[in-house]
N, C-alpha and C positions, 0 to 999 in steps of 0.2 A: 504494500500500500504506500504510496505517496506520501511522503508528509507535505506540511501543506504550509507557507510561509505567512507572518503573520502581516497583516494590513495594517497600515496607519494612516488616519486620516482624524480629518480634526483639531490640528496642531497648530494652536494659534500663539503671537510671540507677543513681546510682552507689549508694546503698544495694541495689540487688539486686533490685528490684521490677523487674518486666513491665510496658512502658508500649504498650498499642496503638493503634496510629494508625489514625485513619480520618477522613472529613472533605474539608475543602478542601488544597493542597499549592500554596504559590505560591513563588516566586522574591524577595530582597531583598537591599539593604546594610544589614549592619552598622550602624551610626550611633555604639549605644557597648556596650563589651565591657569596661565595671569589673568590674560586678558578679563573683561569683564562678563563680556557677552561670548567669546568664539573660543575655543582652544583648538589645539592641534593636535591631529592626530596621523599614529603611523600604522600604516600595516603593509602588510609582506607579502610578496606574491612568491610560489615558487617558478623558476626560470627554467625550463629544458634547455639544454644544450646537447646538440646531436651530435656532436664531433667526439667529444669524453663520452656522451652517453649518458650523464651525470644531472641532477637539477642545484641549480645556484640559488642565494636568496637575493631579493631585489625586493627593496622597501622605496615604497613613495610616501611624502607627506602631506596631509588633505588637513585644511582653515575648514572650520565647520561650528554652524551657528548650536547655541546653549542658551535654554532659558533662563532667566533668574532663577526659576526654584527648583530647577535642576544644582544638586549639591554632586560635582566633580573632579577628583582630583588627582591629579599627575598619577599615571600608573593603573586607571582603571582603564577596562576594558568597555566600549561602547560599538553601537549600533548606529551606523548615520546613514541616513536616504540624501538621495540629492533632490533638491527641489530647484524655485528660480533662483537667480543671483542675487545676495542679499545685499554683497560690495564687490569691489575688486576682485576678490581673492578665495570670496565664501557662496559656496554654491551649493553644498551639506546642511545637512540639521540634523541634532543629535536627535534619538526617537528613544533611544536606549540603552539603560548602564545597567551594564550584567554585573560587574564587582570593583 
């Protein structure tokens, strides 16, 4: 049987706008949670390489928007959907903190 991935919608930011998600949904750490509203997050892809035969690790780093009453901090593992561009650089929103 399928498992079956969960929905999110409904996610509104703290001025009161409707934010909707749609897109890609991956899994990451935290890396840094200054900021007020956005922290950074890393996660890891595995790499094939057909020459060795071997898989490499290859981490990119994704700006992803956080509620206020989202409590986050460096070294948790989080849930981010992409939604629209929020600024520059933030086109994620965290949906969910696993630990």
């Amino acid at each position: 049987m399928k498992e079956q991935n969960p929905v999110y919608k409904g996610i509104v930011m703290d001025n009161g706008e409707n934010l909707s998600v749609r897109g890609k949904l991956f899994e990451g750490k935290v890396v840094s949670a200054k900021n007020k509203n956005t922290v950074v997050i890393q996660r890891e892809n595995p790499l094939y390489i057909t020459k060795t035969k071997r898989y490499a690790r290859s981490t990119s780093t994704i700006h992803a928007y956080k509620s206020a009453k989202q409590e986050i901090k460096e070294g948790d593992i989080v849930v981010a959907a992409e939604c629209r561009p929020i600024a520059k650089s933030v086109s994620f929103v965290v949906v969910e903190v696993k630990s």
